[in-house]
DSSP file (Angstrom, degrees, kcal/mol; ACC not computed):
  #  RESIDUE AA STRUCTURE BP1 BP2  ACC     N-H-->O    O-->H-N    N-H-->O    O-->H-N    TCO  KAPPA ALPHA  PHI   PSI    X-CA   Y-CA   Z-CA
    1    1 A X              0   0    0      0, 0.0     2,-0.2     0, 0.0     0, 0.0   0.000 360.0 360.0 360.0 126.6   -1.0  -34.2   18.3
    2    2 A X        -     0   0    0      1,-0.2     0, 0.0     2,-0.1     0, 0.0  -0.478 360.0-113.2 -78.2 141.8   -4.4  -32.6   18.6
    3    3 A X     >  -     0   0    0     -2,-0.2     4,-1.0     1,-0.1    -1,-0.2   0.114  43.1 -87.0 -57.3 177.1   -6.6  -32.2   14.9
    4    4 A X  H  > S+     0   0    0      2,-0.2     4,-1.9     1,-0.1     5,-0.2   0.986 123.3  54.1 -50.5 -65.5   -7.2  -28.8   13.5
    5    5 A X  H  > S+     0   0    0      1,-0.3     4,-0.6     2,-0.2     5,-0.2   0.929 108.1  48.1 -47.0 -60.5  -10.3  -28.0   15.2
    6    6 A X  H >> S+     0   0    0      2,-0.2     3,-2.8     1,-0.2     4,-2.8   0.910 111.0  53.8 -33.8 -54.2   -9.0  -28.7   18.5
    7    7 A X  H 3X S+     0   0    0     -4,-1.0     4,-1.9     1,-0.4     3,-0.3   0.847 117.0  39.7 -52.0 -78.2   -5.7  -26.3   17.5
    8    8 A X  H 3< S+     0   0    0     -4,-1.9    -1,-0.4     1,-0.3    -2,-0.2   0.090 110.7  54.1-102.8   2.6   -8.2  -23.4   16.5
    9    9 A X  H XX S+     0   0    0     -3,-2.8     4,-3.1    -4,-0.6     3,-2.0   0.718 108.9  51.7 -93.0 -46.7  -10.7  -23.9   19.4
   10   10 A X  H 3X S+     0   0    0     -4,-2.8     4,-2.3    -3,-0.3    -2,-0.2   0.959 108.1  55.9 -32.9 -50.5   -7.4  -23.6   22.1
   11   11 A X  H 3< S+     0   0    0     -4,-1.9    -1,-0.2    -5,-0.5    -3,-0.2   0.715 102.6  49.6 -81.7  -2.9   -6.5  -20.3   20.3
   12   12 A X  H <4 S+     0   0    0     -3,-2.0    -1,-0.2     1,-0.0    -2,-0.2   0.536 117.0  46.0 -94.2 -23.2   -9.9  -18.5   20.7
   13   13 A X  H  < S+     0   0    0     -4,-3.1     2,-0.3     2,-0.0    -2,-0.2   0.885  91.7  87.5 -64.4 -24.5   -9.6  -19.4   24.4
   14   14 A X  S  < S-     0   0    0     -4,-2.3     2,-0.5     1,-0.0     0, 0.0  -0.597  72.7-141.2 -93.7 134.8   -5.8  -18.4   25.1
   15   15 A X        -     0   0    0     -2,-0.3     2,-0.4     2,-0.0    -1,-0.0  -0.934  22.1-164.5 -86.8  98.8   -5.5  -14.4   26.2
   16   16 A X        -     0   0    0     -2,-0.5     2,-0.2     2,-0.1     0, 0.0  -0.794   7.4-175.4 -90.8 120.7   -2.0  -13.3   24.1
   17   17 A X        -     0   0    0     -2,-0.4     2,-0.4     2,-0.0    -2,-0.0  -0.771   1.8-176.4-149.9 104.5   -0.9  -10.1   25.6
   18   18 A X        -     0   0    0     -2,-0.2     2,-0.1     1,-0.0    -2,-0.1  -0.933  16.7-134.7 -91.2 114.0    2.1   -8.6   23.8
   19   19 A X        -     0   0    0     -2,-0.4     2,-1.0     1,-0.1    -1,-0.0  -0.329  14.9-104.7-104.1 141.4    3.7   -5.7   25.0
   20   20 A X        +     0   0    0     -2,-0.1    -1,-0.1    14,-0.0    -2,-0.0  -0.634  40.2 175.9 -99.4 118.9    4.8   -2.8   23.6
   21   21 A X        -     0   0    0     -2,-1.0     2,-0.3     1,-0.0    13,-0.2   0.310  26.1-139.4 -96.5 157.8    8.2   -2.3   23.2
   22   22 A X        +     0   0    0      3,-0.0     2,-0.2     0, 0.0     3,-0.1  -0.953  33.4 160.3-142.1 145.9   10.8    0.2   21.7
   23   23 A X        -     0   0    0     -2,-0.3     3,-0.1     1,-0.1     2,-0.1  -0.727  46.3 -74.9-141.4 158.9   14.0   -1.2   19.8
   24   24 A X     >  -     0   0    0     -2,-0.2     4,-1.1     1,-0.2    -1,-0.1  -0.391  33.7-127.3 -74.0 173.2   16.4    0.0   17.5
   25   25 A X  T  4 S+     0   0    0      2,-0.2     4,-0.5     1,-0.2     3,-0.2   0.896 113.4  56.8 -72.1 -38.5   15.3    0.3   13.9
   26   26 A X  T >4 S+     0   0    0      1,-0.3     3,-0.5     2,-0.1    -1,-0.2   0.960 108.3  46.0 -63.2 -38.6   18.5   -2.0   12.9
   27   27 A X  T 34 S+     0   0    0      1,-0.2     2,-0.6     0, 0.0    -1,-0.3   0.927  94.9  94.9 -74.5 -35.3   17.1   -4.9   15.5
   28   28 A X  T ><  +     0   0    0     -4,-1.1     3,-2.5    -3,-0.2     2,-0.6   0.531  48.2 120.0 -13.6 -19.6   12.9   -4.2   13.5
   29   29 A X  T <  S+     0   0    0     -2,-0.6     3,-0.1    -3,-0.5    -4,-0.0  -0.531  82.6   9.1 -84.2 124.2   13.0   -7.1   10.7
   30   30 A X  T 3  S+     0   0    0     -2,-0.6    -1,-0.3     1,-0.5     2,-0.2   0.172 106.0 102.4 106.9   8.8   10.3   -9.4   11.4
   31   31 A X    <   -     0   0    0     -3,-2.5    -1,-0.5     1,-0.0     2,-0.1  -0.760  67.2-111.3-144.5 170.6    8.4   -7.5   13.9
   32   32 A X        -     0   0    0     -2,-0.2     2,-0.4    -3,-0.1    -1,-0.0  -0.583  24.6-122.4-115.5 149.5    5.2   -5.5   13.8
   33   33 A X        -     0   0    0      1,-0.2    -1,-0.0    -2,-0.1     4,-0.0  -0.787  17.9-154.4-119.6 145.5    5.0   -1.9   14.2
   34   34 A X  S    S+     0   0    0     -2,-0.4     2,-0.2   -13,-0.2    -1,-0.2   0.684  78.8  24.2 -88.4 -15.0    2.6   -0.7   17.1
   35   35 A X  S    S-     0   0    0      0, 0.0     2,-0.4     0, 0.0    -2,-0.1  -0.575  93.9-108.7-129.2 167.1    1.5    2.7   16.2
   36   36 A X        -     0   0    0     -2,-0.2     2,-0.6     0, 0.0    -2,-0.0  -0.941  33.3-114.9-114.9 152.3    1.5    3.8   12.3
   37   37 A X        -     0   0    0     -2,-0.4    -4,-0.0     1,-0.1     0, 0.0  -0.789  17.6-163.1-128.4 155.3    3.8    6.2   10.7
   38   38 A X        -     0   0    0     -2,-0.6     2,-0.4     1,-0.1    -1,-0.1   0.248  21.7-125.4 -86.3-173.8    3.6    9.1    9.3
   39   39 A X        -     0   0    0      2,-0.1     2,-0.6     0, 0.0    -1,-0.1  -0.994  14.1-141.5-117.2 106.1    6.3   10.9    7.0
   40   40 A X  S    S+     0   0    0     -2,-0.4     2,-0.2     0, 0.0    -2,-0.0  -0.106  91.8  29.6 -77.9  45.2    7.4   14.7    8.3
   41   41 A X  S    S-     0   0    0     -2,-0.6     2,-0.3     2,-0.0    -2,-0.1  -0.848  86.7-116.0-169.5 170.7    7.3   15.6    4.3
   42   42 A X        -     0   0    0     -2,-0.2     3,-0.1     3,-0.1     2,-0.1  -0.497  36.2-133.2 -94.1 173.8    5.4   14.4    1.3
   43   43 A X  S    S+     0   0    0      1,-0.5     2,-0.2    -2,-0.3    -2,-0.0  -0.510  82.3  46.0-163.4 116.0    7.4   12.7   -1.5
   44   44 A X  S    S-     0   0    0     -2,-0.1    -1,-0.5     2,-0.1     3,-0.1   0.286  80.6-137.7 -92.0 167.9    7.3   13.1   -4.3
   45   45 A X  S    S-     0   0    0      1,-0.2     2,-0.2    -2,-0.2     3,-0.1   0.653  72.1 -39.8 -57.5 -24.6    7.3   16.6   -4.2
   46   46 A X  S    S-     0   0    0      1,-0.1    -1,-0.2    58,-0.0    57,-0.1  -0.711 100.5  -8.8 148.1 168.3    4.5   16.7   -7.1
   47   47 A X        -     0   0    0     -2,-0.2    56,-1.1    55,-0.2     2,-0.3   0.615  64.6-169.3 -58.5 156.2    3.4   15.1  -10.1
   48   48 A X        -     0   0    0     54,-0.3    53,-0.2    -3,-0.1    54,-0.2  -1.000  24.7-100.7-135.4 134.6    5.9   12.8  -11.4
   49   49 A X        -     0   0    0     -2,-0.3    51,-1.7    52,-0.3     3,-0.1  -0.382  20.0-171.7 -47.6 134.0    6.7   10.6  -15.0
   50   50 A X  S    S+     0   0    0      1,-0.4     2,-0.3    49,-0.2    49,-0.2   0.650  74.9  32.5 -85.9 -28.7    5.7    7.0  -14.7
   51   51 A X  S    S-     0   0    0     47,-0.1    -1,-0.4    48,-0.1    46,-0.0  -0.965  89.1 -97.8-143.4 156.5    7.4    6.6  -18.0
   52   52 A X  S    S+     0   0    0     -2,-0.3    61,-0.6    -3,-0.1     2,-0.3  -0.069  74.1  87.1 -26.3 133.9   10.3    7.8  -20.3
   53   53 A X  E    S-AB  97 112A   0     44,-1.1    44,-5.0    59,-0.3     2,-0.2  -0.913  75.5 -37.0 175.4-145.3    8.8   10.6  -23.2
   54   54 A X  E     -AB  96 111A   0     57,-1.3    57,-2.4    42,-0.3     2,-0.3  -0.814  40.2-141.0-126.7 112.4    8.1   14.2  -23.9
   55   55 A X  E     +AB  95 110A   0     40,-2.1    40,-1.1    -2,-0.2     2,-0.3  -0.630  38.8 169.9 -96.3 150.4    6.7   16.6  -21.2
   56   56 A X  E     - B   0 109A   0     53,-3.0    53,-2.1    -2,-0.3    52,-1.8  -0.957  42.2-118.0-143.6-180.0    4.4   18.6  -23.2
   57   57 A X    >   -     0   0    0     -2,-0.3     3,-3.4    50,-0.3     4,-0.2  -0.824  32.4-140.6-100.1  86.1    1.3   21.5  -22.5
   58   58 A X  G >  S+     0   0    0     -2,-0.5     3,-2.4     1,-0.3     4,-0.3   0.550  94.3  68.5 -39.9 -30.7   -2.0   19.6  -23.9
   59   59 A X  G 3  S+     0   0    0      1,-0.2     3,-0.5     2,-0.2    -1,-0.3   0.703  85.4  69.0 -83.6  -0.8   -3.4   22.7  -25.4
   60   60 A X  G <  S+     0   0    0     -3,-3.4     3,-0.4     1,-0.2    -1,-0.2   0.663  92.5  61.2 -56.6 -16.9   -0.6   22.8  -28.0
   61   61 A X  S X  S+     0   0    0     -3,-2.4     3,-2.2    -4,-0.2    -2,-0.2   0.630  80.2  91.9 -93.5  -5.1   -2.2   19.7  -29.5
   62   62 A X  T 3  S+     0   0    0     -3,-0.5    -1,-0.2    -4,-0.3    -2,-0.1   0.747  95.5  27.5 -43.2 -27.7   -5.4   21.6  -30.2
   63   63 A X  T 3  S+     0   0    0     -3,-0.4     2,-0.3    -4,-0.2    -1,-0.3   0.335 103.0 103.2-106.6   4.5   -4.8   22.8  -33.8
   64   64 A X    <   +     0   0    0     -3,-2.2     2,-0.2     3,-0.0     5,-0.2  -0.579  41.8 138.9-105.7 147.6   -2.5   19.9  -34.5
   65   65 A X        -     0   0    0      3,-1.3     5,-0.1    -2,-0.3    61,-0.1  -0.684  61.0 -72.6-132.9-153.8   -3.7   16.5  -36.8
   66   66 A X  S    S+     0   0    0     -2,-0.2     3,-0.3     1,-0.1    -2,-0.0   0.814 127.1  38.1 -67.8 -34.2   -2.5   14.3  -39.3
   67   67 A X  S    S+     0   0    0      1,-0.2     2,-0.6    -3,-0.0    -1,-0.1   0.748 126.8  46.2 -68.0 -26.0   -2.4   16.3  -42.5
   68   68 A X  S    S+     0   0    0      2,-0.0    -3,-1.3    -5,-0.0    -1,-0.2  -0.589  79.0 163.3-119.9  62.3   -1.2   19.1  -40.2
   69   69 A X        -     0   0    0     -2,-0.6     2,-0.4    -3,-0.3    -3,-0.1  -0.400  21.2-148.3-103.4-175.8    1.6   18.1  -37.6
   70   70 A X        -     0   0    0     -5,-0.1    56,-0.7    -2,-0.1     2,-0.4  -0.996   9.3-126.0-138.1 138.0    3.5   20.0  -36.1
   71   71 A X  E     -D  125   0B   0     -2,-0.4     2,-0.5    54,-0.2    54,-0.2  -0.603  19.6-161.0-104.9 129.5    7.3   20.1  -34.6
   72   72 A X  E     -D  124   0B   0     52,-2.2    52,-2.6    -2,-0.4     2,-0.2  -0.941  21.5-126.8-103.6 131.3    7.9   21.0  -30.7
   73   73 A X  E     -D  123   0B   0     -2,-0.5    21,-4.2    50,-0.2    50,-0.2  -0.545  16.0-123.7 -79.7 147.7   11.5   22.1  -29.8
   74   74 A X  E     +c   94   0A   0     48,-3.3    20,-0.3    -2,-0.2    21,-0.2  -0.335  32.1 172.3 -67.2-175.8   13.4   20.3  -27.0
   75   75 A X  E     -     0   0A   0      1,-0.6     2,-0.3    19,-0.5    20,-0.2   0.109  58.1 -23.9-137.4 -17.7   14.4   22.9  -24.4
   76   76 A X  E     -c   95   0A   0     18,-0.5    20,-1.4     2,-0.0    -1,-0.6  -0.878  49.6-109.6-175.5-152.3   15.8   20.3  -21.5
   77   77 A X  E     -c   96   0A   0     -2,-0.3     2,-0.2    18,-0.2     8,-0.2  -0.743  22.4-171.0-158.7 143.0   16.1   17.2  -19.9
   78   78 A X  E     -c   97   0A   0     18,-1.2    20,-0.8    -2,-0.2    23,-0.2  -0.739   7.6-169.0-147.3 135.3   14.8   16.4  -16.5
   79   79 A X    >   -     0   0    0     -2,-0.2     3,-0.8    18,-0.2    23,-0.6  -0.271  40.7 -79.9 -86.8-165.6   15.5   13.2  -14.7
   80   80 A X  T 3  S+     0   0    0      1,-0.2    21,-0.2    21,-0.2    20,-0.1  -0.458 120.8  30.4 -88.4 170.5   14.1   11.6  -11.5
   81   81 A X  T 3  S+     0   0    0      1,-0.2     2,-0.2    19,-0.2    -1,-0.2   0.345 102.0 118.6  65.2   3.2   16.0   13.4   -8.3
   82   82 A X  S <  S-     0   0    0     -3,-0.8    -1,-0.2     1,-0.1    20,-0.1  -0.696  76.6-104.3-104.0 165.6   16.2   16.4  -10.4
   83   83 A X        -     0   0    0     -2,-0.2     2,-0.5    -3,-0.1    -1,-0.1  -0.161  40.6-106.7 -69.1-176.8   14.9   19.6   -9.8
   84   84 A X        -     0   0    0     19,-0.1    19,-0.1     1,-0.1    21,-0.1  -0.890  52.1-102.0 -86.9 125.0   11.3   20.8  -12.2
   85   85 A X        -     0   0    0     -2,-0.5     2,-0.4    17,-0.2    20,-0.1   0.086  31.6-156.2 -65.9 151.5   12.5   23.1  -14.5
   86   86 A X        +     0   0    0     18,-0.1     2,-0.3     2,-0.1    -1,-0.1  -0.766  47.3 117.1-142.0  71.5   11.9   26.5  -13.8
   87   87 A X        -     0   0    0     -2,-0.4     2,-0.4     0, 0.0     0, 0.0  -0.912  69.6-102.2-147.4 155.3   12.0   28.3  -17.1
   88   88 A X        -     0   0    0     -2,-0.3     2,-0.3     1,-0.0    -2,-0.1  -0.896  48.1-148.6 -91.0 146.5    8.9   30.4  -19.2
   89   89 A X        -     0   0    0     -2,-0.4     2,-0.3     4,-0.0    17,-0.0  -0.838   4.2-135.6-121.9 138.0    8.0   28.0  -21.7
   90   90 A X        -     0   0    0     -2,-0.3     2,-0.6     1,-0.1     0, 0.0  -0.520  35.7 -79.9 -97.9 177.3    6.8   28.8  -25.0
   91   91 A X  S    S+     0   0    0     -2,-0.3     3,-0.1   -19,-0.0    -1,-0.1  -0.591 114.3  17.3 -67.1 115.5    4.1   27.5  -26.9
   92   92 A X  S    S+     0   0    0     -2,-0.6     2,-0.1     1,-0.3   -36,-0.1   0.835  95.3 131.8  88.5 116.1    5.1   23.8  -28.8
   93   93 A X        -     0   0    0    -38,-0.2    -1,-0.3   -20,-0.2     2,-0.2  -0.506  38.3-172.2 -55.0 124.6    7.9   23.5  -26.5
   94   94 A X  E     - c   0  74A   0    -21,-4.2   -18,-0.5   -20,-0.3   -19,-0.5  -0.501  20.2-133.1-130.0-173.9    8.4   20.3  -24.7
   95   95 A X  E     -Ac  55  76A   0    -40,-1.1   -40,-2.1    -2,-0.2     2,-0.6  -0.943  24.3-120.0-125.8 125.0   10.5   19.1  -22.1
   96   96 A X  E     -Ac  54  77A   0    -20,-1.4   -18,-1.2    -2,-0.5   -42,-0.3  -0.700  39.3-164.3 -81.4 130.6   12.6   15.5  -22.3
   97   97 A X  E     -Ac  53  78A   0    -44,-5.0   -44,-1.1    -2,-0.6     2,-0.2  -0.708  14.4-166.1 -89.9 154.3   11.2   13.2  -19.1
   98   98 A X    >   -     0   0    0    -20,-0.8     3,-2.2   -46,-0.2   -49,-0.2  -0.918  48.7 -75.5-120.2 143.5   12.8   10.2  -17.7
   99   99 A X  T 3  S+     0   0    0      1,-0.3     2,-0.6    -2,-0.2   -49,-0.2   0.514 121.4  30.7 -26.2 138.6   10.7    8.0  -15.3
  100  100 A X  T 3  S+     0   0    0    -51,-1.7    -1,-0.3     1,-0.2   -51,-0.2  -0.063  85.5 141.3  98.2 -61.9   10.5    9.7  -12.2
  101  101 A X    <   -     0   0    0     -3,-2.2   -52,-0.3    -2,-0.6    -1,-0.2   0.436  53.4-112.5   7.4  86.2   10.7   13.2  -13.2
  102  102 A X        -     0   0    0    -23,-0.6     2,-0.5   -54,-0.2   -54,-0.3  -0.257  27.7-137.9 -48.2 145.1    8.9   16.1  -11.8
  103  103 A X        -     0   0    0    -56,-1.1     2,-0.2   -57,-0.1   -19,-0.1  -0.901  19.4-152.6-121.6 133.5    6.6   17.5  -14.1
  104  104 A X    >   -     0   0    0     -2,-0.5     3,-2.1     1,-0.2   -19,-0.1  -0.687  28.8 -77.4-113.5 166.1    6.7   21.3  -14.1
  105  105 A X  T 3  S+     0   0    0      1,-0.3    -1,-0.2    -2,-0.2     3,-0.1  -0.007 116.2  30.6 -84.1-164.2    3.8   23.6  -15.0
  106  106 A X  T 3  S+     0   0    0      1,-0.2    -1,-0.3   -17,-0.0   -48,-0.0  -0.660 104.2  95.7  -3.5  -7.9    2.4   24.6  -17.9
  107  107 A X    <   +     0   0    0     -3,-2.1   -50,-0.3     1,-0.2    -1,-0.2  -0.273  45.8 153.2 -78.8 158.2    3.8   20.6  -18.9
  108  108 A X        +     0   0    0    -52,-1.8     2,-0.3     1,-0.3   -51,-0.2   0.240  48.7  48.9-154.9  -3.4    0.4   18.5  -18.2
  109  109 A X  E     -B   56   0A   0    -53,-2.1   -53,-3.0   -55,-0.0     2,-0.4  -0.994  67.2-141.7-146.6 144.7    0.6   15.4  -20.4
  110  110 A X  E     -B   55   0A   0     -2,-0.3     2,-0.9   -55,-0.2   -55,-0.2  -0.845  11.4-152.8 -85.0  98.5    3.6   12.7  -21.0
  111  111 A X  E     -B   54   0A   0    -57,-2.4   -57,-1.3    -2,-0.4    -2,-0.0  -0.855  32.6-114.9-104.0 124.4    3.9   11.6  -24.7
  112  112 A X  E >   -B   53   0A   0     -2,-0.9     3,-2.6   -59,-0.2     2,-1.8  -0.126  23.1-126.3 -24.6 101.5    5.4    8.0  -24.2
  113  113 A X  T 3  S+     0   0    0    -61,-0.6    -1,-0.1     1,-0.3   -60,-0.1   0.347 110.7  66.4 -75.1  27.1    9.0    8.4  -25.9
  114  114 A X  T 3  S+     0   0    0     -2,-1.8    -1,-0.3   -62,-0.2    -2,-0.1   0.753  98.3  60.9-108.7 -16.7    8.3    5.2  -28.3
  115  115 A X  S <  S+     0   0    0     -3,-2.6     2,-0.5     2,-0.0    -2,-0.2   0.267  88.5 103.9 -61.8   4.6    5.2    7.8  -30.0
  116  116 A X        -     0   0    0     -4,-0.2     2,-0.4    11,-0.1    10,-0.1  -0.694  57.0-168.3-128.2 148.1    7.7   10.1  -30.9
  117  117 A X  E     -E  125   0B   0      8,-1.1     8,-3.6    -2,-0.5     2,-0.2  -0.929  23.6-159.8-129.8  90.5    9.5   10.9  -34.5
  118  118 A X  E     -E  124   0B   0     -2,-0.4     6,-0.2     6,-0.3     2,-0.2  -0.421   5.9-164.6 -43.2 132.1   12.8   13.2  -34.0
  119  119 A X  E  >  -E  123   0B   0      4,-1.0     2,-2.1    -2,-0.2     4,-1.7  -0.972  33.2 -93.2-138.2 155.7   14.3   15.2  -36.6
  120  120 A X  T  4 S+     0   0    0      1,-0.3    -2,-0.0    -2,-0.2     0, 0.0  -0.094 113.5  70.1 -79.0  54.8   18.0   16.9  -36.7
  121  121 A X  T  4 S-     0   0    0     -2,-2.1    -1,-0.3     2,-0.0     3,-0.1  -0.254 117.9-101.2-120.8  35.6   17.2   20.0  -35.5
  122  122 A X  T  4 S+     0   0    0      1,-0.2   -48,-3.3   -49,-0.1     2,-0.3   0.878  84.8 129.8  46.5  46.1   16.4   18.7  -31.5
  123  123 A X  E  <  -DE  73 119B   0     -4,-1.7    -4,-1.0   -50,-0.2     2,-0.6  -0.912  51.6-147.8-131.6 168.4   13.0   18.8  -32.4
  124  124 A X  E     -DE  72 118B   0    -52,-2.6   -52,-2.2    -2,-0.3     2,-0.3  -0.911   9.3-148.5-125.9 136.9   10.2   16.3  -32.0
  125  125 A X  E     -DE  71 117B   0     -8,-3.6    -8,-1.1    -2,-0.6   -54,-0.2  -0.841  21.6-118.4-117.4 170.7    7.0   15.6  -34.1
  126  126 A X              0   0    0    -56,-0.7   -10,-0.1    -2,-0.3   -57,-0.1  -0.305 360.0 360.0-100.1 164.0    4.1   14.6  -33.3
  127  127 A X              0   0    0    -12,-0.1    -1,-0.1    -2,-0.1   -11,-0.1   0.362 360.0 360.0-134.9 360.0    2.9   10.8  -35.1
C-alpha cells in the first residue's frame, strides 16, 4: 500500500476522461449530470406562505394599536396547490393561509396564526 502523499501525487498525474453519455432518468441515481437544467416554467407561480396564519393588506394596520384594535373578517381559505384567490377585497379583510399558499394581491403580509385572537363571528383580531 502506498502513504497518502504518494495516493494524491498519482492522481494529479493520471488524465481521467469520462464521457458523456445519455441514459434513462430511471437508471440517473448516483451519477452526475453533464450540462445543467433548466425548468420550462417557474414554480411557484408567485409569492407563497412559509407558514400557517392570516393573509392580510399591511396598510390596514395603519390606524390600528393597542387601545384601538380592530377585527378583520375571514373571507376564505387558501391552501398550498390551490389557486390565489381572485376576489375584490375590502378593506380589514383577510384571507386564511396554510403553508404554501399563493398569496394574492392587495394581501402583502402573513400574520403567523399563533398571533391571532378569533372571535364567533369568523372574524380575527389583531393582539
Amino acid at each position: 500500500m502506498i502513504n497518502y502523499l504518494q495516493a494524491k501525487k498519482n492522481l494529479k498525474k493520471a488524465k481521467i476522461k469520462i464521457a458523456n453519455e445519455e441514459i434513462l432518468i430511471k437508471n440517473s441515481l448516483n451519477r452526475v449530470v453533464s450540462n445543467d437544467v433548466f425548468s420550462p416554467s417557474a414554480h411557484p407561480l408567485g409569492d407563497n406562505a412559509a407558514f400557517d396564519g392570516f393573509a392580510i393588506n399591511s396598510s390596514d394596520t395603519k390606524i390600528i394599536h393597542k387601545k384601538k384594535p380592530k377585527h378583520f373578517k375571514i373571507i376564505g381559505s387558501i391552501a398550498a396547490g390551490n389557486k390565489p384567490l381572485k376576489k375584490k377585497i375590502k378593506k380589514f379583510e383577510t384571507i386564511e393561509i396554510m403553508t404554501g399558499g399563493i398569496i394574492s394581491k392587495p394581501f402583502n403580509t402573513i400574520v403567523p396564526i399563533e398571533k391571532i385572537n378569533f372571535n364567533q363571528k369568523k372574524k380575527i383580531q389583531n393582539q
